[in-house]
C-alpha positions in Angstrom: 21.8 -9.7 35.8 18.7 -12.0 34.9 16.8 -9.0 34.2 19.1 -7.9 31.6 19.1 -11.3 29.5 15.1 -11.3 29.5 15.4 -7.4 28.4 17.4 -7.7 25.2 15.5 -10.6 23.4 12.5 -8.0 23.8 14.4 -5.4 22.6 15.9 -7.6 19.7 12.0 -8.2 18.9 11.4 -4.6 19.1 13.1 -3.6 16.4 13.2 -6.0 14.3 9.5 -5.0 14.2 10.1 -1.4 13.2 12.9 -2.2 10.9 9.9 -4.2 8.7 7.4 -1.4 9.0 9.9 1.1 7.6 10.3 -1.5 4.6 6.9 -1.3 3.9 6.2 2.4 4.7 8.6 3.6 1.6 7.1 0.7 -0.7 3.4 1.8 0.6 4.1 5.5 -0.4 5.9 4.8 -3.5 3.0 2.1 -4.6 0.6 4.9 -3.9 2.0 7.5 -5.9 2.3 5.2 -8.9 -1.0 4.1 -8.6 -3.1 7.4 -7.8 -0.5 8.6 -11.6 -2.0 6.1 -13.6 -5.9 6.6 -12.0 -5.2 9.6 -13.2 -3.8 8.5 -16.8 -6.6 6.2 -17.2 -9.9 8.8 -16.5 -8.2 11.2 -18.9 -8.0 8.7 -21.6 -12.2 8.2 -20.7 -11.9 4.4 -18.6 -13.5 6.0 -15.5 -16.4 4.3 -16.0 -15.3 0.8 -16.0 -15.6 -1.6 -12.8 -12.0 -2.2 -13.0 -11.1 1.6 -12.8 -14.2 1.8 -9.5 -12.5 -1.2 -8.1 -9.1 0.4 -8.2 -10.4 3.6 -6.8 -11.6 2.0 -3.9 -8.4 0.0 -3.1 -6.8 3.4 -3.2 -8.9 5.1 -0.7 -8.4 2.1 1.4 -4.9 1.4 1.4 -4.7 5.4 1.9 -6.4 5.0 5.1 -4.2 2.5 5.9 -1.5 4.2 5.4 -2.5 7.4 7.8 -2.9 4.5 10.7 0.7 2.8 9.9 -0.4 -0.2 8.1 2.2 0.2 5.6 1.9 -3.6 4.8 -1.9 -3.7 3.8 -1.7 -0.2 2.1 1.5 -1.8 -0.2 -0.8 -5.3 -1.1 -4.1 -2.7 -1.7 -2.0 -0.4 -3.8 -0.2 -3.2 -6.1 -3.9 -4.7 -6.7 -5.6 -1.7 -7.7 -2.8 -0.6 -9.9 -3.5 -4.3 -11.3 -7.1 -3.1 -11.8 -6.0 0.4 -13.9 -4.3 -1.4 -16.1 -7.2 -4.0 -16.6 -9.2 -0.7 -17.1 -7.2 0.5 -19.6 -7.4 -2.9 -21.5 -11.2 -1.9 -21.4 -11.7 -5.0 -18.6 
């Protein structure tokens, strides 16, 4: 009977610790998409050569990696900064 009451606080724990990586995964993917859109958007109308357009192509290709090895949360906060850095590319920043 002991064994039962240390089991389901662990089991509690585990999934509350999937429920937040599924959160993240769908904001991840969706944050990815957006973002790799409007990379494209912005070379078409002639910003790849800024630094903030090179900045946010690198935070893709991170946070892309990241995503491929389940790091949903750190691919969602790379993805929100480099689309920050497209639309500072499109500003001509």
């Amino acid at each position: 009977m002991m064994k039962a009451w240390i089991c389901v606080p662990l089991i509690a724990l585990a999934l509350a610790g999937c429920a937040g990586k599924t959160a993240y995964r769908d904001s991840c993917g969706s944050n990815l998409d957006a973002a790799w859109h409007e990379l494209d958007l912005a070379k078409a109308e002639g910003f790849a050569g800024t630094v903030s357009y090179s900045k946010a192509l690198s935070l893709l290709t991170a946070a892309k990696t990241q995503q491929q090895f389940e790091g949903f949360e750190g691919c969602t906060q790379k993805a929100e900064k480099a689309r920050f850095y497209i639309r500072e590319s499109r500003a001509g920043r």
